[in-house]
C-alpha positions as CSV (number, residue, x, y, z in Angstrom):
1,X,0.0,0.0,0.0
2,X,1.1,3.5,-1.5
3,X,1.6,6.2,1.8
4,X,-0.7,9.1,1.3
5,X,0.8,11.9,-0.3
6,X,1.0,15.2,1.7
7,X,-1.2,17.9,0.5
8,X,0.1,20.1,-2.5
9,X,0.6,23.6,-2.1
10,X,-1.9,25.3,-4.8
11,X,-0.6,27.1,-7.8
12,X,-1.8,30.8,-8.7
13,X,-0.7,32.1,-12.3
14,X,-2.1,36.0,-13.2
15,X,-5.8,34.8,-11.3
16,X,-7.1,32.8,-8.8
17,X,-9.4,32.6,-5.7
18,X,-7.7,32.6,-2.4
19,X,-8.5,31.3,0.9
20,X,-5.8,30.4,2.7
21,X,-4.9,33.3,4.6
22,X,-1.0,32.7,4.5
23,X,-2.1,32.9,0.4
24,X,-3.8,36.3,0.8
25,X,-1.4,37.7,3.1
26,X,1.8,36.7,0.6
27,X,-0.3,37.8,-2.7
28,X,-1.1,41.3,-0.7
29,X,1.8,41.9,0.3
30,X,3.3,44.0,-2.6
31,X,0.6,46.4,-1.7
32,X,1.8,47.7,1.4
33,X,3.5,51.2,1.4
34,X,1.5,51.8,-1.8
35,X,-1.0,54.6,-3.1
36,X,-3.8,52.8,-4.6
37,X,-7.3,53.1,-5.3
38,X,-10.6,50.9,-3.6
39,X,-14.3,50.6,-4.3
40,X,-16.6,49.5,-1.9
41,X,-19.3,47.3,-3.0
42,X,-22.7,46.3,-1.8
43,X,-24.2,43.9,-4.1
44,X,-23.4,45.1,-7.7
45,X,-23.7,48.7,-5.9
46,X,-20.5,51.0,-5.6
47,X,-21.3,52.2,-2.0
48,X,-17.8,54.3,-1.6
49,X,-14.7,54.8,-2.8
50,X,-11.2,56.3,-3.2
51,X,-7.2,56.5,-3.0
52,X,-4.9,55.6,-0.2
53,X,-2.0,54.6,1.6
54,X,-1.9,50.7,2.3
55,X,-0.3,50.8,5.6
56,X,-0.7,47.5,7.5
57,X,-1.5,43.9,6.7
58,X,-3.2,42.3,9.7
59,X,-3.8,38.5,10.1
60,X,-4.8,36.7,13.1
61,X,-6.0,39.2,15.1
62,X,-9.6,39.8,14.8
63,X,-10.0,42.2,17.4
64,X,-8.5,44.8,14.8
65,X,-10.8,46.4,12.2
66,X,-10.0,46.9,8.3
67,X,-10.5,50.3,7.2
68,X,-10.3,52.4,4.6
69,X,-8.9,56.5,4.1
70,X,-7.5,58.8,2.6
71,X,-4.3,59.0,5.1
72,X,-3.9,55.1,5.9
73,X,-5.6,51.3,4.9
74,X,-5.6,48.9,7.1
75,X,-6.1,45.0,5.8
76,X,-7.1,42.5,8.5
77,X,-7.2,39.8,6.1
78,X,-9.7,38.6,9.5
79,X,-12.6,40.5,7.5
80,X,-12.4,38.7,4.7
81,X,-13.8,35.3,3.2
82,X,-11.5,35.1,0.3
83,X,-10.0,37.4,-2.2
84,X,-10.3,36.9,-5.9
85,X,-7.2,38.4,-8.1
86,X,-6.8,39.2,-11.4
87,X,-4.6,40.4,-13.6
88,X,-5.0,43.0,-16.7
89,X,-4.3,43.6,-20.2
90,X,-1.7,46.3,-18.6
91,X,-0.3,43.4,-16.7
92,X,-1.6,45.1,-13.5
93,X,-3.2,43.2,-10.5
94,X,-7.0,44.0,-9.3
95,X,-7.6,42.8,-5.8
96,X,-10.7,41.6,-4.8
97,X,-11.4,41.0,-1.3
98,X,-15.0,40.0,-0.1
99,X,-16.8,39.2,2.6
100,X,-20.4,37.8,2.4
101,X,-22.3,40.2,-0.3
102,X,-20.0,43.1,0.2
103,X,-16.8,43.9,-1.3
104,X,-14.0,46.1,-1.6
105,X,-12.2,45.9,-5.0
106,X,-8.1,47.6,-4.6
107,X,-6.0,48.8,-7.9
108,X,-2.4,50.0,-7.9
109,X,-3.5,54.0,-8.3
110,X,-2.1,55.6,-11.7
111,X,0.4,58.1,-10.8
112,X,0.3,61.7,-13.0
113,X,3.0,60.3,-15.7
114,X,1.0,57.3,-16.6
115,X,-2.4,59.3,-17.0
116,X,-0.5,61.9,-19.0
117,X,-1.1,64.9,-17.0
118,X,2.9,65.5,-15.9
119,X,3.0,68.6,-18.3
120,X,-0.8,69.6,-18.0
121,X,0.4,71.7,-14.5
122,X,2.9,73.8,-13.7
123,X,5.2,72.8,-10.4
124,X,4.9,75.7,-8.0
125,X,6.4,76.4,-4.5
126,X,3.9,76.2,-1.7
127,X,2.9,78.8,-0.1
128,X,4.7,79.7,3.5
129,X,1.7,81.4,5.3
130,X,-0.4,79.5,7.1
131,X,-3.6,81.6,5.7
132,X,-2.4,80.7,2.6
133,X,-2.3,77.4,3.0
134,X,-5.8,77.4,4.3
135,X,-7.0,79.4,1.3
136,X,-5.3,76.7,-1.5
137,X,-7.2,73.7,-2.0
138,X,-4.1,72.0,-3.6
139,X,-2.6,71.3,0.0
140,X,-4.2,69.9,3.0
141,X,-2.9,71.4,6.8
142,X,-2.9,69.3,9.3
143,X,-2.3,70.2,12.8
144,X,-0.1,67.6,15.2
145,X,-1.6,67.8,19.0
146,X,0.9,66.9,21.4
147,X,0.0,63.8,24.2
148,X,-1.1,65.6,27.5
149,X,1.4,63.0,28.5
150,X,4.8,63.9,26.7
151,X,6.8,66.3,28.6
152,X,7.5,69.8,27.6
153,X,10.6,70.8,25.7
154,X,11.5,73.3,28.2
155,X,11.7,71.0,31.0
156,X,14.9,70.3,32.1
157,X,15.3,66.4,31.6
């Protein structure tokens, strides 16, 4: 009598649907510290969308929640029942993570130079005011609170 053989790990070439979420985690992984761009689907319904930074992967820990912003993306592969990935004609991947019904489809986002707008606008210095800044919708101000708990820089230490 032959031994059983031991499972074979699966092969993925341009497509596939992924469980495993070792898979997922290793076929995501080329995302991370990337812009790119999700839609959120409910049903065959775009719900929401948009462009952001992919900042974490997250498996086994389900107390931590996927999200999606502008500023950061979070991945808890947790969320998920599968993902579904394809590749296109450009030889680009589209992600396609879902969970029941719902789903949220992520794309490597196009920078300026491959949409052809790198000439359309001038480069221009930013402004140095902070009035100015708050008056010119081509940059976002953000203002950094310090923790009640860090000590002040004058403090002797």
């Amino acid at each position: 009598m032959e031994p059983t053989p031991e499972p074979r790990a699966k092969l993925y070439i341009n497509t596939g649907l992924v469980t495993d979420k070792s898979d997922i985690y290793n076929i995501l992984r080329p995302l991370l510290k990337q812009t790119v761009t999700y839609s959120y689907f409910r049903g065959n319904q775009v719900a929401s969308g948009g462009t952001g930074w992919v900042e974490r992967l997250v498996v086994d820990h389900p107390e931590i929640a996927s999200y999606f912003t502008p500023l950061a993306i979070c991945l808890n592969l947790d969320s998920f029942d599968y993902l579904q990935f394809d590749t296109t004609s450009d030889q680009l991947l589209t992600y396609t993570l879902v969970i029941g019904s719902e789903k949220v489809v992520i794309e490597f986002a196009q920078t300026a130079t491959e949409i052809g707008i790198e000439d359309e606008a001038p480069m221009r210095a930013p402004a140095t005011a902070p009035d100015d800044l708050a008056l010119d919708p081509d940059f976002i101000q953000m203002e950094l609170l310090k923790s009640p708990d860090a000590p002040d820089e004058d403090e002797d230490g």
